[in-house]
C-alpha positions as CSV (number, residue, x, y, z in Angstrom):
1,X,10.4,4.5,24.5
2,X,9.1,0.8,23.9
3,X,11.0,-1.9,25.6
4,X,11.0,-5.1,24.0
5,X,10.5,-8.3,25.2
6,X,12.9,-11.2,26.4
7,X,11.9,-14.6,26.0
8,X,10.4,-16.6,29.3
9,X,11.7,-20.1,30.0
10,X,9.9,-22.8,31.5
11,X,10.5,-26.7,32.0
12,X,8.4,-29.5,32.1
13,X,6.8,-29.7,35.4
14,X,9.2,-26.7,36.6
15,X,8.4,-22.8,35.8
16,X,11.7,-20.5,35.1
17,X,9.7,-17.8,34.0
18,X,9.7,-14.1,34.1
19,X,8.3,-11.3,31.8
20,X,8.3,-8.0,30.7
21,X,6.9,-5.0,29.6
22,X,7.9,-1.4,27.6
23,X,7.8,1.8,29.1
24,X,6.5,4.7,28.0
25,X,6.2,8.1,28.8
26,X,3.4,10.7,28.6
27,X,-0.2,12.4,29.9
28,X,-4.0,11.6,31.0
29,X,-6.9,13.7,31.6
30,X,-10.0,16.3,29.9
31,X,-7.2,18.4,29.5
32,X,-4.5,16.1,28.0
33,X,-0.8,17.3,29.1
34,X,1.6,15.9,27.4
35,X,5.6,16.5,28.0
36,X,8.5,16.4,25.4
37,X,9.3,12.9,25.0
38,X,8.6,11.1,21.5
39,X,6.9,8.2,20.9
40,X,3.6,7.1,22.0
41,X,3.1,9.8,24.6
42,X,-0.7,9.4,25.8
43,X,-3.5,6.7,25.7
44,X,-7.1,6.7,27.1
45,X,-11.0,7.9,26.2
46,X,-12.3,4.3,25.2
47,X,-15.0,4.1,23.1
48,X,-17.7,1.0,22.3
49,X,-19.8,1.5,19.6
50,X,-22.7,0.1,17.5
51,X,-24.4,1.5,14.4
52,X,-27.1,-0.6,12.6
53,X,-29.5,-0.1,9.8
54,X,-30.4,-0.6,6.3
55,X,-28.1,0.7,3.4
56,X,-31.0,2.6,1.1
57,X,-28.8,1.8,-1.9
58,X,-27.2,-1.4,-3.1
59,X,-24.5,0.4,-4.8
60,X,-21.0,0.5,-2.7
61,X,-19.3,3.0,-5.5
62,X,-16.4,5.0,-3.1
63,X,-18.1,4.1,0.3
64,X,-17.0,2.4,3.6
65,X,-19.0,0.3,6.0
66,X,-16.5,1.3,9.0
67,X,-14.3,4.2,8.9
68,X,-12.7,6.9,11.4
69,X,-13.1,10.4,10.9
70,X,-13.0,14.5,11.6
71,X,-16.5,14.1,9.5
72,X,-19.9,12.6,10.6
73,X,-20.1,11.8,6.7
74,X,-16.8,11.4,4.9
75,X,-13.8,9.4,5.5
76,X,-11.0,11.3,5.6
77,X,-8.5,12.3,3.0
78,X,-5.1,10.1,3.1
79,X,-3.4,13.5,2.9
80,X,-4.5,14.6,5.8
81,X,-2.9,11.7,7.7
82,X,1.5,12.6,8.6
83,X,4.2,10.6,9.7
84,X,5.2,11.5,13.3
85,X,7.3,9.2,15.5
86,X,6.8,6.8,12.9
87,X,2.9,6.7,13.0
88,X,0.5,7.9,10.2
89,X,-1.2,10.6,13.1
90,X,-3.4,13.2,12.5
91,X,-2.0,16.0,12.8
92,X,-3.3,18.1,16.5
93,X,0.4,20.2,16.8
94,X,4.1,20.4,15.6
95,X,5.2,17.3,15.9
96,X,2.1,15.8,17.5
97,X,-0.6,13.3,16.2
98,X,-3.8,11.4,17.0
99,X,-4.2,7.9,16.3
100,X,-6.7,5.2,16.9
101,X,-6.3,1.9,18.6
102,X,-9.6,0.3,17.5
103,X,-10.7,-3.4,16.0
104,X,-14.4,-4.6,15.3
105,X,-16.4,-5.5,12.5
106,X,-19.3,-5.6,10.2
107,X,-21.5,-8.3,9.1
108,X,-23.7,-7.1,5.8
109,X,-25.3,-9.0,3.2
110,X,-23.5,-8.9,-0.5
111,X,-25.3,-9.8,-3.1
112,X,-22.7,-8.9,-6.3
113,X,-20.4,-10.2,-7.9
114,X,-21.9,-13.8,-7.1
115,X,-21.5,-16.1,-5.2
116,X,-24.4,-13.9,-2.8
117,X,-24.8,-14.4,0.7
118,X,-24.1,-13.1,4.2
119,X,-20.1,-11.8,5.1
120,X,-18.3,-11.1,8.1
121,X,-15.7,-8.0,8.1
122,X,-13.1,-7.7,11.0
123,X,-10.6,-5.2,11.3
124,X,-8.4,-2.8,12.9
125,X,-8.4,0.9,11.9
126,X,-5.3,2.9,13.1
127,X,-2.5,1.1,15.5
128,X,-1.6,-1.6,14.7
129,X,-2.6,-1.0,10.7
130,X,-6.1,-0.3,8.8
131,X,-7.0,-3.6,7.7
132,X,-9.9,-5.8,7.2
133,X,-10.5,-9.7,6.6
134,X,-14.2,-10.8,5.1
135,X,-15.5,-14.3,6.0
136,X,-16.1,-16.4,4.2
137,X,-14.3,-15.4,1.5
138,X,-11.1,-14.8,3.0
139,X,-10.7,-11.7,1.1
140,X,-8.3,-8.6,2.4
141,X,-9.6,-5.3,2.2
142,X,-7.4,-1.6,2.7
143,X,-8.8,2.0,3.6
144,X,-10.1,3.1,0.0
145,X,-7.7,4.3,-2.5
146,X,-6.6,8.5,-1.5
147,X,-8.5,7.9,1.9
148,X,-7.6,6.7,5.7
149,X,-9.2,4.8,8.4
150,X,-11.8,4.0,6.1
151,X,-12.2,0.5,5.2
152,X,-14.7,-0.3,2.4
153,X,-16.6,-4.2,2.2
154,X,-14.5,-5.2,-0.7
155,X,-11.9,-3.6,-3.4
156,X,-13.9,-4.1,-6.1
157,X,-17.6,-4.4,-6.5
158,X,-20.5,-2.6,-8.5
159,X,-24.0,-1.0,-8.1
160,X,-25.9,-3.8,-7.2
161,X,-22.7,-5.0,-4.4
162,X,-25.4,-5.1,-1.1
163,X,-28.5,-7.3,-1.1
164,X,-31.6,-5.3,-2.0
165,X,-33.4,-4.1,1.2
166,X,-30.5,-5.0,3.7
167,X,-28.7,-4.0,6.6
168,X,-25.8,-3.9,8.4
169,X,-24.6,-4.3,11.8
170,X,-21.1,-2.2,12.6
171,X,-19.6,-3.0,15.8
172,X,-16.2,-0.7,16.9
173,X,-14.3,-0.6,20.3
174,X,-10.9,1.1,21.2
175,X,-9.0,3.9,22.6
176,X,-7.2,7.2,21.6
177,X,-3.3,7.8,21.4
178,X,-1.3,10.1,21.3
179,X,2.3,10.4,19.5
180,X,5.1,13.0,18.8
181,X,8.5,13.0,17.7
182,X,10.1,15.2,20.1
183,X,9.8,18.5,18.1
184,X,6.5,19.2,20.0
185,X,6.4,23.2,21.1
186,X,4.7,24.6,24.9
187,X,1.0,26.1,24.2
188,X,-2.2,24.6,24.7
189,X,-4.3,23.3,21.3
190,X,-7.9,22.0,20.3
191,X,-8.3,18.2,19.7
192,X,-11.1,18.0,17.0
193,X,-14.1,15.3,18.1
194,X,-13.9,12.0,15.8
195,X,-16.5,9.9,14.7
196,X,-17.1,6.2,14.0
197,X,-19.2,6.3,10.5
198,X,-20.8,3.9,8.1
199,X,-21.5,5.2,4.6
200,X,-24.4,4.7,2.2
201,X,-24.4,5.5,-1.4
202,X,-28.0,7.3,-0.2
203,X,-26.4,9.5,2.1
204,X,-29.6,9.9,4.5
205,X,-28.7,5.9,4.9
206,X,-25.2,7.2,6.7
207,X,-24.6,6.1,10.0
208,X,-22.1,7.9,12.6
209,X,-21.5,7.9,16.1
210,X,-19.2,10.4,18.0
211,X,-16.1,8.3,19.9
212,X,-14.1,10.8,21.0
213,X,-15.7,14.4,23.0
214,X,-15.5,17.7,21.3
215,X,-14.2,19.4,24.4
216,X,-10.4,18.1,24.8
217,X,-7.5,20.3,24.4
218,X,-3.7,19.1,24.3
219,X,-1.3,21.2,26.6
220,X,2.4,20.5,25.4
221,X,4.8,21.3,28.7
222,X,8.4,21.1,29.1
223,X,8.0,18.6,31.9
224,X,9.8,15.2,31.6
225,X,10.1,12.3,33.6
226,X,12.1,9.1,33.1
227,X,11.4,5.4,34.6
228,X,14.0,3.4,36.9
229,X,12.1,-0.5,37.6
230,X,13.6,-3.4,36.1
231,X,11.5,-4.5,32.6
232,X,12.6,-8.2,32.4
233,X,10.8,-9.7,35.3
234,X,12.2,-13.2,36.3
235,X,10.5,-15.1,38.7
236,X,13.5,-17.9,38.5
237,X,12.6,-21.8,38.9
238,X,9.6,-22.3,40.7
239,X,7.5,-25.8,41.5
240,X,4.2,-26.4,39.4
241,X,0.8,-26.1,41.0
242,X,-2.4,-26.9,39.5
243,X,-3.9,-25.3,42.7
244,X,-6.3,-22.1,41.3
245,X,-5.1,-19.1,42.0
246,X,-2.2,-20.9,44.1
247,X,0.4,-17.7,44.7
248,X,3.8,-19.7,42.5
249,X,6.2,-16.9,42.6
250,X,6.4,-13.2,44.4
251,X,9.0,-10.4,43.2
252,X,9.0,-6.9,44.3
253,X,11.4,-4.2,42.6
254,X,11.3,-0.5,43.1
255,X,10.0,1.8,40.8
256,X,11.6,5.4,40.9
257,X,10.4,8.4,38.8
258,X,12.6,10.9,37.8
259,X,10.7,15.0,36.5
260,X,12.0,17.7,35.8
261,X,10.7,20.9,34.2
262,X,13.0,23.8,32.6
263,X,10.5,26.3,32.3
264,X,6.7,27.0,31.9
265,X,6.4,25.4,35.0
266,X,3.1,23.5,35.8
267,X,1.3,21.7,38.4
268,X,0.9,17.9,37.7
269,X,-0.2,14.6,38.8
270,X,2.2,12.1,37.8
271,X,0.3,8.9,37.0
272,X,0.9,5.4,35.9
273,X,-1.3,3.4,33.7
274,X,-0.2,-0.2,32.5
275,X,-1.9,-2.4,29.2
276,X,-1.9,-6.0,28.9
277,X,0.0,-6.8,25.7
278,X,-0.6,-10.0,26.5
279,X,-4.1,-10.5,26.9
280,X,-6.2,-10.2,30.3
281,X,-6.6,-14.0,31.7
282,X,-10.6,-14.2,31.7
283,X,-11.7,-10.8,30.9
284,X,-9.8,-10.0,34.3
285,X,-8.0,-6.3,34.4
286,X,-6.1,-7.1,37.3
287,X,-4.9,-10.6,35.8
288,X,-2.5,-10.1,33.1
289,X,-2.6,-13.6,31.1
290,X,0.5,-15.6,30.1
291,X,0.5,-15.8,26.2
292,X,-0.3,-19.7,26.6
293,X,-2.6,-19.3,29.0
294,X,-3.7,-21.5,32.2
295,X,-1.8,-18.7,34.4
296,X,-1.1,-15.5,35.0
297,X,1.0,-12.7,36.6
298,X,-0.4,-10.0,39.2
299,X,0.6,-6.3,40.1
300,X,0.5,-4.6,43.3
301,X,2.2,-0.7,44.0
302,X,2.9,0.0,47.7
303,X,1.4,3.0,49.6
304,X,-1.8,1.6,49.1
305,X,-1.4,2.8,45.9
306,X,-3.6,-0.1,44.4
307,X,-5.2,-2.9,46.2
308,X,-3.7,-6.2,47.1
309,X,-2.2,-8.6,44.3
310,X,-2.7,-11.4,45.9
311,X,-3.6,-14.4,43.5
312,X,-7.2,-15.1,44.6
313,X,-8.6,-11.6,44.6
314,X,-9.1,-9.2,41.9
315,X,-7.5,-5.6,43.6
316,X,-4.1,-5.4,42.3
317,X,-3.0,-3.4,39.7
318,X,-5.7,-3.2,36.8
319,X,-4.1,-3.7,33.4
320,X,-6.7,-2.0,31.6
321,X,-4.8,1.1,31.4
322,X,-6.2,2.9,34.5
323,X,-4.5,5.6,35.9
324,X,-2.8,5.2,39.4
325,X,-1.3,8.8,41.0
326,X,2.6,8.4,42.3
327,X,3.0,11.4,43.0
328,X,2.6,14.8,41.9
329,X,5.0,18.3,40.8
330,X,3.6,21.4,41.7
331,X,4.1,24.9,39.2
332,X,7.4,25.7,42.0
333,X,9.5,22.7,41.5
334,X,11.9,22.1,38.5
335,X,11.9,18.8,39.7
336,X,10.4,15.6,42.0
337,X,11.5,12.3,42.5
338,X,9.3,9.5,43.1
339,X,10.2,6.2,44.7
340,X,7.7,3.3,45.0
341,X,7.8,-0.5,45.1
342,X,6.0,-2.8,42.6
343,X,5.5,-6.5,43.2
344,X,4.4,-8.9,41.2
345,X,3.2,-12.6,41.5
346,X,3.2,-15.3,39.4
347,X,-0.4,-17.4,40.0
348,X,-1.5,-20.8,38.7
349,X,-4.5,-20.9,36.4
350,X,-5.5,-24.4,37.8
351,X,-5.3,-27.7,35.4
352,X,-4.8,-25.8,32.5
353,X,-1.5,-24.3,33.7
354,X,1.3,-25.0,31.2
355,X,4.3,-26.8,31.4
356,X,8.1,-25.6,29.2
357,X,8.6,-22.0,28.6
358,X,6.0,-19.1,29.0
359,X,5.6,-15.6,28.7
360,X,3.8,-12.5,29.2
361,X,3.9,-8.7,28.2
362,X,2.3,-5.4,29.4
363,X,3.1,-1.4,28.8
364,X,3.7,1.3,31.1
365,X,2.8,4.6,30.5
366,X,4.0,7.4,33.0
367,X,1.3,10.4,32.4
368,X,0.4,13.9,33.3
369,X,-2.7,15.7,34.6
């Protein structure tokens, strides 16, 4: 279940603010277990890739320069692509899919139709949507007609579409998730590997790279948990410092876990992994940065379950999606409850801190292994 943010208010030289963040339920680990909840149910196995080299044809006739797929070759048919939860997955069990969370890009030389000259490609394959922009041009691109995650350079071009004797440069970075719908049965099944691929009109000119292992498997259990913690964080009126890393507001709320299992009983770690929505302030993990920047907001779990969150060091909760432990259900318990504490601070960026409203966003994931 994805909870959706409330607004933050802030006034000038005054910060009212608070924020929140979704929760949802699911798995982590080489073997992935995953309960019955629907939704996005599992995310993790982050991949950064680069493939380079020359094309070996100018023709772009039916090819991609970044695509996702079961094939070290071939982009993948749009048929074998299913709705689940609401996602275009593929398919892994009943009511179970595999989708990427990826964005990168390609720079390449085009040569046809005129004008010629060196384009930039971003794009994002799988969640949020397969989509591409080429610079300078401005031009949008989609996967290629009766094919998915597979993004070609443009929708239309001809034989002679790449400069003679060029290359390419394909950059891709991202993560895996998992979705279902609820319907999902107990047993344990394969997850196929995936590759990252660049095609050539001369094949031998194909480039691929694997980004997610051949030796995962999926086990569907019957155990469930559900989240008690307070989503909409408000840190009420609080003075404004332009002090770095100046501490401008501390709440703490509990966070109880609630699993129960009805049969196939298993043993599990109960996890918790959190993703900044919102952006990490300066490449931080444990900073998670307000959407108009010059601040940010800090998590810390009790039992020394993650380091400190104070302000001016870096050991609270990461928000990279890292796995934390709560606790754990063992295969001769129907059911466990958790109870922790969360607190979070609100921490000036310095100068740059903003005055009038602000917000911020993460997701919680509650997983198995």
């Amino acid at each position: 279940m994805k909870i959706l943010c409330n607004k933050l208010s802030i006034h000038t030289k005054i910060l009212n603010s608070f924020f929140c963040f979704g929760l949802i339920t699911s798995s982590q680990a080489e073997t992935i277990t995953i309960g019955k909840d629907p939704g996005i149910v599992w995310e993790g196995f982050y991949f950064n890739e680069t493939l380079s080299g020359p094309w070996g044809s100018q023709s772009m006739s039916n090819t991609a320069i970044i695509s996702i797929s079961t094939k070290s070759i071939f982009c993948m048919q749009s048929s074998e692509l299913v709705n689940i939860a609401g996602y275009l997955a593929f398919p892994i069990a009943q009511g179970v899919g595999l989708v990427p969370r990826a964005s990168g890009s390609a720079s390449f030389y085009q040569n046809s139709p005129p004008p010629s000259g060196p384009r930039h490609l971003s794009a994002t394959i799988g969640l949020p949507e397969t989509v591409g922009t080429v610079s300078p041009t401005n031009t949008q691109v989609q996967s290629i007609p009766g094919s998915a995650w597979c993004l070609p350079p443009s929708m239309s071009g001809d034989y002679l579409f790449y400069g003679f004797g060029s290359s390419r440069i394909v950059d891709l970075s991202g993560s895996w998730v998992l979705v279902a719908d609820g319907s999902q049965a107990t047993g344990t099944y394969d997850i196929p590997p995936m590759y990252l691929t660049s095609h050539s009109g001369y094949p031998a000119n194909s480039l691929s790279t694997r980004i997610l292992p051949s030796n995962i498997s999926l086990r569907v259990s019957t155990l469930k948990c559900t989240v008690n913690t307070p989503v909409n964080i408000n840190f009420g009126t609080v003075s404004r410092s332009v002090l770095p890393s100046q501490e401008l507001a501390i709440v703490t709320n509990p966070i109880n876990v609630n699993c129960n299992q009805n049969s196939d009983l298993i043993s599990a770690d109960i996890n918790v992994q959190f993703r900044a929505t919102s952006g990490l302030y300066n490449a931080n993990p444990s900073q998670l940065s307000l959407k108009q920047g010059g601040g940010y907001i800090t998590g810390e779990i009790s039992s020394s379950i993650t380091g400190s969150g104070d302000c001016a060091l870096s050991q609270g909760l990461r928000l990279d999606n890292t796995p934390y432990k709560l606790g754990e259900i063992s295969n001769t318990e129907t059911s466990v409850v958790i109870n922790k504490q969360i607190t979070w601070r609100l921490c000036s960026g310095g100068d740059s801190l903003p005055t009038g409203p602000v917000d911020a966003s993460t997701e919680m994931l509650i997983t198995f292994n």
